[in-house]
C-alpha positions in Angstrom: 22.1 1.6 19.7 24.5 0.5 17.1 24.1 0.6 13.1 24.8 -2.9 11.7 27.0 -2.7 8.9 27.1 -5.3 5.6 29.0 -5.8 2.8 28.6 -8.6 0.2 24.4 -7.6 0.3 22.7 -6.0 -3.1 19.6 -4.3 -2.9 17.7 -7.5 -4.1 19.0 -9.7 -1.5 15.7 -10.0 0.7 16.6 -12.8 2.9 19.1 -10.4 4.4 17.0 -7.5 4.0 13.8 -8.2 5.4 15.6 -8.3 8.6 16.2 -4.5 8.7 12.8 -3.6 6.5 10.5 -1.8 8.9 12.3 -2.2 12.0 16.0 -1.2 12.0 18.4 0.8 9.6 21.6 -0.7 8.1 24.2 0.2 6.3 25.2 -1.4 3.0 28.9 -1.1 1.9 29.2 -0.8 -1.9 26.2 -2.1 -2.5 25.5 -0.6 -5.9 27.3 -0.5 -9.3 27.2 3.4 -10.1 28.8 3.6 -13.3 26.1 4.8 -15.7 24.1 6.3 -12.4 25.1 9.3 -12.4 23.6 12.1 -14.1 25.6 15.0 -16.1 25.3 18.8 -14.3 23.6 20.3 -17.6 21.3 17.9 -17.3 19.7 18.1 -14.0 19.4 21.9 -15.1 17.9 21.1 -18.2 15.4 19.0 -16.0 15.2 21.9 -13.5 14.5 24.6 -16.2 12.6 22.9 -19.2 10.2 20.0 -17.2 7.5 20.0 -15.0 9.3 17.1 -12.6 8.5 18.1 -9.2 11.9 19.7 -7.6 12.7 21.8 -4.7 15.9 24.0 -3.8 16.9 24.3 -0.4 19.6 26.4 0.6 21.3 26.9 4.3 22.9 24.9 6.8 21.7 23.5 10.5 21.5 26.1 12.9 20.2 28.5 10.4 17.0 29.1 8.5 16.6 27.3 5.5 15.3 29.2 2.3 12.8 26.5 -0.1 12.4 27.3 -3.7 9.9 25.2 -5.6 10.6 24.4 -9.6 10.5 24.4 -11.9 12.8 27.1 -12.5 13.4 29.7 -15.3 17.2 29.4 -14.8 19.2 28.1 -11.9 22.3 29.6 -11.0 24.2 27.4 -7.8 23.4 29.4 -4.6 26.5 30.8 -2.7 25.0 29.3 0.3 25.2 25.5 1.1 22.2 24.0 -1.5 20.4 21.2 -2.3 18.4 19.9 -5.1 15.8 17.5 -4.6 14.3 16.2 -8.0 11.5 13.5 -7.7 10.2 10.9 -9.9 13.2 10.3 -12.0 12.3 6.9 -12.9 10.9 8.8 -15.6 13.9 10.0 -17.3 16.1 7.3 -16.3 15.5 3.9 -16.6 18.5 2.9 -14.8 16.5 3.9 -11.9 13.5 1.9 -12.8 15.8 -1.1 -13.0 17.1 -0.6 -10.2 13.6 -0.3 -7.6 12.5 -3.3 -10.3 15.2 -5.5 -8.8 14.0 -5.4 -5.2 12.2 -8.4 -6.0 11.1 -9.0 -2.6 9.0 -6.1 -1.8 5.7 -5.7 -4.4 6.1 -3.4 -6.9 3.0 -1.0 -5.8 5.0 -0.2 -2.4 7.1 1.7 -4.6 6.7 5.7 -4.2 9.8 7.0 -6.5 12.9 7.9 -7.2 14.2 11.1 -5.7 17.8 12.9 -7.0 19.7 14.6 -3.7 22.0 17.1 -6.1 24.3 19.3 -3.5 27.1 21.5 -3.1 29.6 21.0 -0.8 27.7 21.5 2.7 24.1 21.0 1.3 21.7 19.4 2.9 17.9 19.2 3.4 18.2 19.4 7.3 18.0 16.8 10.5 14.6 15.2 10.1 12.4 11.6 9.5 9.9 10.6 7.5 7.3 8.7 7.6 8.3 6.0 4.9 11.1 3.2 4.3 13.7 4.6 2.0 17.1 3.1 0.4 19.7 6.1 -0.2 22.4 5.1 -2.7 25.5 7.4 -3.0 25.6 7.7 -6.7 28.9 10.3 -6.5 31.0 12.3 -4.4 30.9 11.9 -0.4 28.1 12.4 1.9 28.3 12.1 6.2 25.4 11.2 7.9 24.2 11.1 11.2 21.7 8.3 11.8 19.2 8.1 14.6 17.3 8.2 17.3 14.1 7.1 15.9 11.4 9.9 16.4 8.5 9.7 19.2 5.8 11.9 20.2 8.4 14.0 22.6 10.8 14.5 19.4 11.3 18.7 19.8 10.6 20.1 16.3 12.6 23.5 14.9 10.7 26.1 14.3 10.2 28.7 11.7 11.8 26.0 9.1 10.0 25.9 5.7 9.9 22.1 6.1 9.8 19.7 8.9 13.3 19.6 10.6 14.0 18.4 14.2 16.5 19.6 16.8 19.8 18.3 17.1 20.0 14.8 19.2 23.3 12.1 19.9 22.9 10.2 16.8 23.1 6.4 17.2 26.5 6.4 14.1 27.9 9.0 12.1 29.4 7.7 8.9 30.6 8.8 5.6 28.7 7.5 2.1 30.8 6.6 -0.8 29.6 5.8 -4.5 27.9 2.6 -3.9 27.4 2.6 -0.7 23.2 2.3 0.5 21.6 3.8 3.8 18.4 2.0 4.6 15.7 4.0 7.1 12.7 2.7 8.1 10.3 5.3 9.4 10.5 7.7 11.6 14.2 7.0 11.7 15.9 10.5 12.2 18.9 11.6 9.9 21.2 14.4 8.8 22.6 14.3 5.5 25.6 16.6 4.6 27.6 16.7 1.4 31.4 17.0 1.8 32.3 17.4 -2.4 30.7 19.1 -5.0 28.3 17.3 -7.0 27.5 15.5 -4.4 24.7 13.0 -5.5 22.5 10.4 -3.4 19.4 8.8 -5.5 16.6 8.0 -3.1 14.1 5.0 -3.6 10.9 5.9 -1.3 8.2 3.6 -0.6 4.3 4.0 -0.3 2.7 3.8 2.9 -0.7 4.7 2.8 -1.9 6.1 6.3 -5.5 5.6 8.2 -6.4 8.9 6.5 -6.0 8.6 3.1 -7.5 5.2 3.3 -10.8 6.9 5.1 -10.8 9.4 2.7 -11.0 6.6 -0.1 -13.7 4.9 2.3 -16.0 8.5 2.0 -15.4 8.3 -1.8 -17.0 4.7 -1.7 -19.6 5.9 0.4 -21.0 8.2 -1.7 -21.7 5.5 -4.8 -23.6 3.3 -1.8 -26.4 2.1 -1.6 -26.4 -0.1 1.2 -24.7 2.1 4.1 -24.2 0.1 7.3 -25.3 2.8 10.3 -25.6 3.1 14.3 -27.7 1.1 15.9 -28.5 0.7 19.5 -31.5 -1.8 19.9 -32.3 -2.6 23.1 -30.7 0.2 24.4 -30.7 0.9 28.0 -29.7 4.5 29.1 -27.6 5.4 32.0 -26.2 8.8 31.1 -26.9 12.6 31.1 -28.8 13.9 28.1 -26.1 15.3 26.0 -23.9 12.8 27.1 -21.9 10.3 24.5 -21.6 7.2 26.5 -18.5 4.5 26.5 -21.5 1.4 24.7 -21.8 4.6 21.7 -18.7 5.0 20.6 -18.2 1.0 20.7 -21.5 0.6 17.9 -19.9 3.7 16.2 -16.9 1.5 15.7 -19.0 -1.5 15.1 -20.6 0.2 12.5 -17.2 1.1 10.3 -15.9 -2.1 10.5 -19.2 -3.5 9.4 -18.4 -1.5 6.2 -15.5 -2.6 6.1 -16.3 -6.1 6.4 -18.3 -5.7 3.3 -17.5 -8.0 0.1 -14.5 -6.2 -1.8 -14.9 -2.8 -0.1 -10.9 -3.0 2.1 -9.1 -4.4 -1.1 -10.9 -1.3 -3.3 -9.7 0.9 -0.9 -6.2 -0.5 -0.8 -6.0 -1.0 -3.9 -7.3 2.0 -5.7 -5.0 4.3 -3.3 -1.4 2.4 -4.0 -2.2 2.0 -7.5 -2.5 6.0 -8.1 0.2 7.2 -10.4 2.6 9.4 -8.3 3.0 12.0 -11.3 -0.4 13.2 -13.1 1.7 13.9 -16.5 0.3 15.5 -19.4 -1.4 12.4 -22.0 0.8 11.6 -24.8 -0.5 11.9 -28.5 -3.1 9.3 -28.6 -2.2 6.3 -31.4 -4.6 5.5 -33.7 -6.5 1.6 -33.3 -5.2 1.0 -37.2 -1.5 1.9 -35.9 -1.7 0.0 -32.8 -2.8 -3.2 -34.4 0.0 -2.6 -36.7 2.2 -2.3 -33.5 1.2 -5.4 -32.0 1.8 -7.4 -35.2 5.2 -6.0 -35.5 6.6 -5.5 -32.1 7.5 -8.6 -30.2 7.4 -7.7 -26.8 6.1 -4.9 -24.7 6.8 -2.6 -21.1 5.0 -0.9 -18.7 6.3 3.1 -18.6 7.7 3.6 -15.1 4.7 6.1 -14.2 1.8 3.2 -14.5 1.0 1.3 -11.5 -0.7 -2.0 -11.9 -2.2 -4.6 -8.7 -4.9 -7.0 -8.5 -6.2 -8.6 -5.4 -7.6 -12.4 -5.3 -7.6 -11.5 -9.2 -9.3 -8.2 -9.7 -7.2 -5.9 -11.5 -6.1 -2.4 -10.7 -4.9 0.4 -12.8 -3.5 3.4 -11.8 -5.9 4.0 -9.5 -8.9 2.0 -11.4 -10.4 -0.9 -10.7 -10.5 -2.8 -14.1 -12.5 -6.1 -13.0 -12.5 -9.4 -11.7 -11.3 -12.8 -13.3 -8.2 -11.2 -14.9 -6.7 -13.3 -17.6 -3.1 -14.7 -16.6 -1.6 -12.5 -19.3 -2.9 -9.4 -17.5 -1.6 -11.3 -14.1 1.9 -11.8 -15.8 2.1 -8.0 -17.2 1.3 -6.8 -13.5 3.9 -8.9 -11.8 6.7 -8.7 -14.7 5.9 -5.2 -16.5 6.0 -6.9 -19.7 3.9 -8.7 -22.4 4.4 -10.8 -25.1 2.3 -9.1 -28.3 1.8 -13.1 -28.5 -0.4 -13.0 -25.5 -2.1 -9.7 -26.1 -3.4 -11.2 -29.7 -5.0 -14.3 -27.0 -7.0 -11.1 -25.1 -10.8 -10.2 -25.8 -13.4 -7.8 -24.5 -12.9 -6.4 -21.8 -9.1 -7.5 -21.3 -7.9 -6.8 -25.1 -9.4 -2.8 -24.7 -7.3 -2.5 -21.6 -3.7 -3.3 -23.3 -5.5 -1.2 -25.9 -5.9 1.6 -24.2 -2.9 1.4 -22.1 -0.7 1.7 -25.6 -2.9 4.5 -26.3 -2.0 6.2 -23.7 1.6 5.4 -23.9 1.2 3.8 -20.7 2.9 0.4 -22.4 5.2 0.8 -25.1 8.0 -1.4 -26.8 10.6 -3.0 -25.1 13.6 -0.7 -26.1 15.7 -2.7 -28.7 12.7 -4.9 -29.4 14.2 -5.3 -32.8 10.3 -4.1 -34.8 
């Protein structure tokens, strides 16, 4: 199978895109404006060495065993082996990066997972493998070859003794070489081989959230423990044919009968949905709480305000979500607009009461919304 390559298509074109989302990877050919992207040297290592953003080293090549180093670090001195960097979450640090998942306009915002930094030498890489997620990779500087394809199965032979997931060596579909702007959609399961040919070499890496069956059940437990009304098995009128001991065919059908019945319940799906996407990806540290006399103050000077990258926000037939909250029903179109735009007008926030007025409040408490940069206030 063939790689289809584009050129002419930007990230936010999702007529073209939602051809390929999912289903088929594709290749975008200078795709991206990179000037401003890319990230000096000292400071990566001053992320490495002085935050708590999650990072890994991974040093080695295919055919070899990888070595994995977990930050942060006290120093980091390059390997003399073939490395990589990974550093998650930059969206952070970098608000060109937040711009940039913000202008995929035609994928919700609470699909987004984050923003990953690839930082090699020449050589690195993180090793053959898929995951289990759609992902745009944007070569932000130097080269980088990859090898893309077959889509993993069930059969897919897995190397062993690897410190993370890697998979053995199979005919890839294309090989081809990334230059600054250039953009690699995957969809899942979609197996690749990333390997940097210059130094620096730097590929950012916008993942997306899938939540699987499991996490979702997990949330479901959670649920069940704060109800009262628990649907359960029941086999009226049952008639039985088997042994004793024996679990019969009709059984596991009312055992399935019974979870969707739960399920089915008013609200109970889009809590479980909801609640999960909606969970920040970092748990950072709270900022130094604002006083309520110095936010009012801020909301009579400051004109218009942002989400910080780390806060997730979704409602559902209008019940709003917060990282990971549910907030309530009816939600006001001002808490609808900040959810679908990231921003409010301090116009709108002074029409907010109750309920909806201690939520802004709390989120600029909590730092969670803060002034659009070059407000003017």
């Amino acid at each position: 199978m063939s790689v289809e390559r584009l050129q002419g298509v930007s990230l936010n074109d999702g007529q073209t895109l939602s051809r390929f989302w999912q289903q088929a990877p594709v290749i975008l050919e200078q795709a991206v404006d990179t000037s401003g992207l890319v990230p000096e040297t000292e400071t990566l290592v001053q992320i490495l060495t002085e935050t708590d953003m999650p990072s890994r080293l991974l040093t080695g090549s295919e055919g070899q065993t990888f070595t994995l180093d977990q930050g942060p670090f006290d120093h980091f001195h390059p390997p003399k082996k073939p490395w990589s960097v990974l550093v998650h979450a930059l969206e952070h640090l970098f608000p060109e990066y937040d711009q940039i998942r913000k202008s995929i306009q035609w994928l919700p915002h609470w699909r987004f997972e984050d923003c990953m930094l690839s930082w090699a030498s020449i050589g690195g890489s993180v090793g053959r493998h898929f995951d289990e997620f759609s992902v745009f990779l944007i070569q932000l500087n130097g080269r980088r070859t990859w090898d893309v394809g077959p889509e993993a199965t069930a059969d897919t032979p897995i190397v062993p003794g690897q410190p993370i997931a890697l998979v053995e060596p199979l005919a890839p579909w294309t090989r081809w070489t990334a230059h600054p702007g250039d953009v690699l959609y995957l969809p899942p399961k979609m197996i690749h081989h990333g390997v940097s040919l210059d130094p620096d070499c730097m590929t950012l890496s916008i993942g997306f959230r899938a939540p699987d069956a499991g996490a979702l059940l997990e949330g479901a437990l959670e649920t069940l423990d704060r109800q009262s009304n628990i649907p359960r098995f029941n086999d009226a009128g049952r008639q039985h044919h088997g042994q004793p001991a024996e679990i019969l065919a009709s059984d596991l059908l009312e055992a399935k009968a019974a979870m969707i019945r739960y399920l089915e319940q008013p609200e109970i799906l889009e809590h479980l949905l909801a609640t999960r996407v909606t969970t920040p990806y970092l748990d950072l540290d709270t900022h130094q709480e604002i006083s309520d006399e110095d936010i009012d103050q801020q909301i009579e000077s400051v004109t218009q305000w942002e989400l910080d990258p780390g806060c997730r926000m979704a409602y559902v037939n209008q019940t709003l979500y917060i990282n990971g909250e549910r907030i309530g029903d009816q939600t006001p179109s001002e808490l609808l607009h900040l959810a679908n735009t990231r921003t409010v007008q301090s116009a709108d926030i002074r029409k907010l009461q109750g309920l909806w007025r201690n939520t802004i409040i709390e989120l600029i408490r909590t730092e969670s919304l803060l002034p659009t940069e070059d407000d003017g206030s």
